[in-house]
C-alpha positions in Angstrom: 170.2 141.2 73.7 172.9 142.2 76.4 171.9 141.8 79.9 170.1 145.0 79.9 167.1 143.3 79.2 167.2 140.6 81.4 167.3 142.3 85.0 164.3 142.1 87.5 164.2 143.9 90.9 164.4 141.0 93.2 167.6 142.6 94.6 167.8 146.0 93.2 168.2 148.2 96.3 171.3 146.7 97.5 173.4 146.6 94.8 172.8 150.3 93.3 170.3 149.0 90.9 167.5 150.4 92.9 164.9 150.8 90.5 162.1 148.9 92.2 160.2 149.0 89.3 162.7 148.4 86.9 165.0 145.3 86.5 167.6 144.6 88.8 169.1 140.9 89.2 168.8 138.8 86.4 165.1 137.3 86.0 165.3 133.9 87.7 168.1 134.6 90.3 167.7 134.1 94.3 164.6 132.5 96.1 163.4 132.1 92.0 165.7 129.1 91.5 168.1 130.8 88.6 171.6 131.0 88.6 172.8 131.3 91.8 170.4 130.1 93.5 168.7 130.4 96.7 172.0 130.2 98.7 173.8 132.8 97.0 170.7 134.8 97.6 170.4 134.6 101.3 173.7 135.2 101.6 173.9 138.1 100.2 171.3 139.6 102.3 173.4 138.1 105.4 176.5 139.7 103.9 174.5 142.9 103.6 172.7 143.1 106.8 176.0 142.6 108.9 178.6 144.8 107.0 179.9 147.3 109.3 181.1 149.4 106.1 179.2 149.8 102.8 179.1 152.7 100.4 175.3 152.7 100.3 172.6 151.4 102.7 170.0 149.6 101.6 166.1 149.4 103.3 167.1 145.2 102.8 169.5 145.6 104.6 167.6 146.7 107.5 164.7 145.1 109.2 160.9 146.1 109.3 161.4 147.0 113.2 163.8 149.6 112.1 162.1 151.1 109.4 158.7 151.5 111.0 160.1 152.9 114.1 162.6 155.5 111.9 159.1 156.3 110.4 157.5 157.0 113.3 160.1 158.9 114.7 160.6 161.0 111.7 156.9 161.8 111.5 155.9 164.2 113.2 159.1 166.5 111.5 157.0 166.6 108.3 153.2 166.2 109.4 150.6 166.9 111.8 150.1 164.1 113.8 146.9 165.9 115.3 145.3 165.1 111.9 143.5 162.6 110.4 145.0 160.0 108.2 144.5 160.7 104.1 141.8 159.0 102.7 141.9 158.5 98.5 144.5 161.4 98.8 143.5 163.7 100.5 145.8 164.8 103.9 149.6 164.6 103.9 149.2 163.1 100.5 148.0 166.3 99.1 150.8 168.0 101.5 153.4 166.2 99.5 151.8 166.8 95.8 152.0 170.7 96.6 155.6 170.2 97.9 156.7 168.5 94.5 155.0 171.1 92.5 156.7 173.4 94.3 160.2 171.6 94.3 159.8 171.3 91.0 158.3 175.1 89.7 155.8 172.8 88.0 151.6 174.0 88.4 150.4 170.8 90.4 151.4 167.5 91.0 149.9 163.8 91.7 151.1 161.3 93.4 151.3 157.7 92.3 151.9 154.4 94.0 154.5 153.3 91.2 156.4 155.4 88.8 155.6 152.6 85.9 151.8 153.7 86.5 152.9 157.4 86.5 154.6 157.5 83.6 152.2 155.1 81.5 149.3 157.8 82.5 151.7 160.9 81.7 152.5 159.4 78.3 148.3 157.9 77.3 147.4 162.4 78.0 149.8 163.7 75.8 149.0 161.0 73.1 145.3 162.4 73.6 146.5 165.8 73.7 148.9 166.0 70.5 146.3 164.0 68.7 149.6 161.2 68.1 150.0 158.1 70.3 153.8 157.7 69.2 156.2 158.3 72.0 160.2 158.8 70.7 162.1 157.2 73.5 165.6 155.6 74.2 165.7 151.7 73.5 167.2 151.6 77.0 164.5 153.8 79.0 162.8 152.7 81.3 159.5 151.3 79.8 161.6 149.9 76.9 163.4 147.4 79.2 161.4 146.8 82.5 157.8 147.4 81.6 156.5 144.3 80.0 155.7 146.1 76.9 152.7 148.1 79.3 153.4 151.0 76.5 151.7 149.2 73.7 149.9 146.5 75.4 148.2 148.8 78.1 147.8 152.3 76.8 147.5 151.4 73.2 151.1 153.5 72.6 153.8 153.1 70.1 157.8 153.6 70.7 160.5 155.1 68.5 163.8 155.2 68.9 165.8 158.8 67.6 169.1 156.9 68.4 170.2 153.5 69.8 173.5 154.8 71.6 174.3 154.7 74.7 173.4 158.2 75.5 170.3 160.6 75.5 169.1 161.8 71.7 170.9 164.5 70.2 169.2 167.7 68.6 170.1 166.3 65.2 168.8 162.6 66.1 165.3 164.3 66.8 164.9 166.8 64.6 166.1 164.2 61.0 164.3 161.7 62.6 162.0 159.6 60.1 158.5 159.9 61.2 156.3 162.3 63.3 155.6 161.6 67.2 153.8 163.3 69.6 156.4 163.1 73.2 159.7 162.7 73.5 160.5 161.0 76.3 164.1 162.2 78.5 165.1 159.6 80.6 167.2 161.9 83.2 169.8 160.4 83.9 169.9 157.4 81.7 170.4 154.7 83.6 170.7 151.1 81.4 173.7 153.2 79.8 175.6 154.3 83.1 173.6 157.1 84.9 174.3 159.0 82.0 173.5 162.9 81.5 173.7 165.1 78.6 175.6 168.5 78.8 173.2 171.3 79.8 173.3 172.4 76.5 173.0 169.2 74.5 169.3 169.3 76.8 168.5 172.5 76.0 169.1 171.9 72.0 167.4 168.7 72.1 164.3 170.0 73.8 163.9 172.9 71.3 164.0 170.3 68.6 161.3 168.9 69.9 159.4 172.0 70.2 160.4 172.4 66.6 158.8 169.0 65.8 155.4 170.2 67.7 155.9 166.9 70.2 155.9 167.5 74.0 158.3 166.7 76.3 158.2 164.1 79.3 161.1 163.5 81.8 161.5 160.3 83.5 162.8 161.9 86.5 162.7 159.2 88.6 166.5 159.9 89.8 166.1 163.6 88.4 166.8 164.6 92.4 170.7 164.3 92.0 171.5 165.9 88.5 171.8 169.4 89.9 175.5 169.4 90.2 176.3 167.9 86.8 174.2 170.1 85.1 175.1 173.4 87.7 170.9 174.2 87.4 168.3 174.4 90.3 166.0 171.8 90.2 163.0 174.3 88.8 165.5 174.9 86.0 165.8 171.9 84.9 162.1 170.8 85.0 161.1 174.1 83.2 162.4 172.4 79.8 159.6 169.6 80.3 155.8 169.9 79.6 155.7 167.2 82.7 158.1 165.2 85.2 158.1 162.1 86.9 160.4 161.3 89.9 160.6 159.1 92.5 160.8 158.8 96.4 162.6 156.0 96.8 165.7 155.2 94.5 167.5 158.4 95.5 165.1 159.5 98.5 165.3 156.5 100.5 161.5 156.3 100.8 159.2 153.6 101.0 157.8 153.4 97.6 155.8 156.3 95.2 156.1 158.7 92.6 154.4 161.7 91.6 154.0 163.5 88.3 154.2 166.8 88.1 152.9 169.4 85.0 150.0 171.5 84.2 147.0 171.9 86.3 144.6 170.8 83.3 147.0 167.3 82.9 147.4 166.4 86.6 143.8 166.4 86.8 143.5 164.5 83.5 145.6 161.9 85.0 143.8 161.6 88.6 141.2 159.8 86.4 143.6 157.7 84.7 145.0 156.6 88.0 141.7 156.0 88.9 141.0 153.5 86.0 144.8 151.8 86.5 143.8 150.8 89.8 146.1 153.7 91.3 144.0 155.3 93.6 145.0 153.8 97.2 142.7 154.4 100.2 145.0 155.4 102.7 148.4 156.1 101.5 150.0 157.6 104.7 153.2 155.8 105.2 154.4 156.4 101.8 153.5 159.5 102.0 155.5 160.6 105.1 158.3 158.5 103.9 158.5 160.4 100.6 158.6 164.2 103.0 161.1 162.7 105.4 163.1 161.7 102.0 162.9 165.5 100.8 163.8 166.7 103.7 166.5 164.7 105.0 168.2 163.1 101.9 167.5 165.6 99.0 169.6 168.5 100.6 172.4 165.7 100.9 172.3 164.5 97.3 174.9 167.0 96.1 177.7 165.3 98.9 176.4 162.1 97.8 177.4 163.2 94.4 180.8 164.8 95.1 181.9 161.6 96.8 181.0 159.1 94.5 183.4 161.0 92.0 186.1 160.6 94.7 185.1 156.8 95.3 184.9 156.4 91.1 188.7 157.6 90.9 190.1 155.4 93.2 188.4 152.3 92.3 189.3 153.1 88.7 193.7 154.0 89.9 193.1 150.8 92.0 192.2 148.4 89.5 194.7 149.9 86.9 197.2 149.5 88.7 196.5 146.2 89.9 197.0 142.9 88.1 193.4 142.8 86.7 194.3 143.2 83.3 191.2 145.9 82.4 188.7 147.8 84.0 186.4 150.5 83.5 184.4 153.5 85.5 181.8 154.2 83.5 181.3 157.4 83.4 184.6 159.1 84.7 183.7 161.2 86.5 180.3 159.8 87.4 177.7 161.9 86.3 175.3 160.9 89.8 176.0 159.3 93.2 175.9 156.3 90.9 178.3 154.9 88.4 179.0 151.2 86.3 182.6 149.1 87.1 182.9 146.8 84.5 186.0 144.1 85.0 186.8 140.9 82.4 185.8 137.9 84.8 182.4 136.2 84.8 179.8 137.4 87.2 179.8 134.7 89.6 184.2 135.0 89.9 183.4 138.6 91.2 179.9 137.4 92.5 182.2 135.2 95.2 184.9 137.6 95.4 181.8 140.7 96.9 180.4 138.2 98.8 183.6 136.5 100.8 185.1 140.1 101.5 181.9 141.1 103.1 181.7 137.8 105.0 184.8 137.8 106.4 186.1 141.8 106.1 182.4 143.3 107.3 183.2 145.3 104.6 180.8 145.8 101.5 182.4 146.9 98.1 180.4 145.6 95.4 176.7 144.0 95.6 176.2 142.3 92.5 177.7 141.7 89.2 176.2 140.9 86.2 177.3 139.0 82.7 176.7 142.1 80.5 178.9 142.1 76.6 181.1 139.7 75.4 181.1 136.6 77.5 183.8 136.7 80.5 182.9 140.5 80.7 180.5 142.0 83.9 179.1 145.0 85.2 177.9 146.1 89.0 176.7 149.3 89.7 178.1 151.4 92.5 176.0 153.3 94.6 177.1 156.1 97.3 175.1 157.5 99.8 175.4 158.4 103.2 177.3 155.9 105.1 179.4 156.3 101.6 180.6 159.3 103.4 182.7 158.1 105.6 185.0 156.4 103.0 188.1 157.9 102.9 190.0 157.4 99.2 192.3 155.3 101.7 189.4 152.8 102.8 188.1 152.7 98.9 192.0 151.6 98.0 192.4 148.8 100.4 188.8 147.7 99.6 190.0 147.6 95.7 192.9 145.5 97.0 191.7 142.9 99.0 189.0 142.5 96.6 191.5 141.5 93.9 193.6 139.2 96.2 190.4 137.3 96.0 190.4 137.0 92.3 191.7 134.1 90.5 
């Protein structure tokens, strides 16, 4: 078992690993007592917080203050503040349902406090619908590796793998594969194996296969908001391929927290109950809610840049560290495929761990975030995250970053 099923979300938004729901740090690490410790922990919020220069902001690295007045400032650009507040999802709740139905070309769409509990109810309907409660999945999707097994224990599901490589399904992998299943799950982009995305038409094919198999298909588009320029599709393209859609507001949105799924009328309805039954069905939902608008508005239109300059960011670090005395490295994929890519470099996580952390202390400039033991042993992984403060990165600034890093290196 490589690392990839050891991560929690104790620090996921800062280091590019921000799947809230999904793991992050190693389980045990900060304020839990694991390696690194408390110390290491606090100081890397401390390093975060007072960076002057990072490629990606994260909402730990600013403080409550901040984000509620940004919220209340941002409000009233996405809602009537003459209205009453939603009650069990009614109000600007409902406001943003329709607007993700609509984003997404899809019929309706229903909002959920987590994307875990989103997908969970997507995938119990369809197992009622096809009459088949297997679910053909990547080992490294989401519910695979940061779920708790909630699949199986929970909804009474069972998982399949088509392939185990580091990459979405192929055509072939779904249509020879062994035994019949009723959904196959898309995890858009892939992120366990890099924030990796088929071609177009390496989608296109394998969806058919599934429609040649009679099983559904279900995208976990939880980052699905920044694959339009790898895949050169609108957004309602893409979705068409899937029977239904999850995606986030907050790992590429910047929002507070949420998710919705989006489909037919007849299964968003079907899973209002379900939500009901998980314990999903909030009184007052509000903040989220207007968090997740200011995020479509604000960010989603931005996403594109994001991704342009993250393949500009990818090049350099990869020319930096070649031709410095590290003696291998690795962008993973080159060119990224996102706003978000893998580094992996051949010294143990805590050499690098200490490396991030004193350039940030004493540069105010923030590089890396975290680094994780991942493969052989001596070999780690971070994840790199651009976003808007990103921007202002000139290849330049990424070089000398890449330099002083490796002065710090042993």
């Amino acid at each position: 078992m490589t690392a990839y099923g050891t991560r929690d979300d104790r620090e996921g938004e800062l280091d590019g690993r921000n799947d809230g729901e999904g793991g992050q740090a190693p389980a045990g690490d900060g304020e839990q007592g694991g390696p690194g410790g408390p110390d290491e922990h606090a100081r890397r919020l401390a390093a975060a917080r007072s960076a002057k220069r990072v490629l990606a902001r994260s909402p730990m690295s600013v403080s409550l203050g901040e984000r509620v007045a940004a919220l209340a400032e941002g409000a009233a650009e996405v809602a009537d503040l003459e209205q009453f507040g939603d009650i069990y999802g009614d109000g600007v709740v409902a406001d943003l349902e329709d607007e993700v139905a609509r984003l997404l070309g899809k019929e309706a769409a229903v909002f959920f406090p987590t994307g875990t509990m989103a997908q969970q109810v997507a995938l119990r309907c369809w197992a009622g619908r096809t009459g088949n409660a297997t679910v053909a999945l990547h080992p490294r999707a989401h519910p695979e590796v940061h779920e708790s097994g909630a699949l199986s224990v929970v909804s009474g599901l069972r998982t399949v793998h088509p392939t185990d490589e580091p990459r979405s399904p192929t055509a072939d992998e779904v249509l020879d594969f062994e035994e019949p299943f009723g959904t196959l799950m898309l995890e858009l982009p892939l992120r366990e194996a890099g924030f990796v995305l088929p071609t177009w038409e390496e989608l296109t094919d394998v969806v058919a296969a599934a429609r040649d198999r009679d099983a559904v298909v279900h995208v976990d588009g939880a980052r699905l908001w920044e694959c339009t320029p790898h895949f050169g599709r609108p957004l309602t393209e893409i979705a068409a391929l899937a029977d239904s859609v999850y995606v986030s507001f907050y790992k590429s949105l910047e929002g507070i927290a949420g998710a919705a799924l989006a489909g037919p009328r007849s299964l968003t309805e079907e899973a209002r109950a379900w939500r009901h039954r998980y314990g999903g069905l909030m009184f007052q939902q509000f903040p989220t809610a207007v968090s997740a608008l200011l995020g479509l508005k604000r960010v989603l239109p931005r996403l594109p840049e994001y991704v342009a300059h993250a393949r500009v960011v990818a090049g350099v670090l990869r020319d930096g560290f070649a031709s410095s005395r590290v003696p291998w490295s690795r962008v993973h994929p080159d060119p990224p495929h996102t706003h978000q890519f893998q580094v992996w470099l051949p010294y143990p996580p805590e050499v690098l761990n200490e490396a991030a952390l004193a350039q940030s202390e004493e540069t105010g400039t923030q590089l890396f975030w975290r680094w994780f033991p991942d493969g052989p042993p001596g070999l780690s992984v971070t994840e790199v995250t651009v976003n808007g403060p990103g921007l202002a990165w000139t290849a330049d600034d990424v070089r000398e970053a890449v330099a002083d890093f490796v002065r710090r290196l042993p």
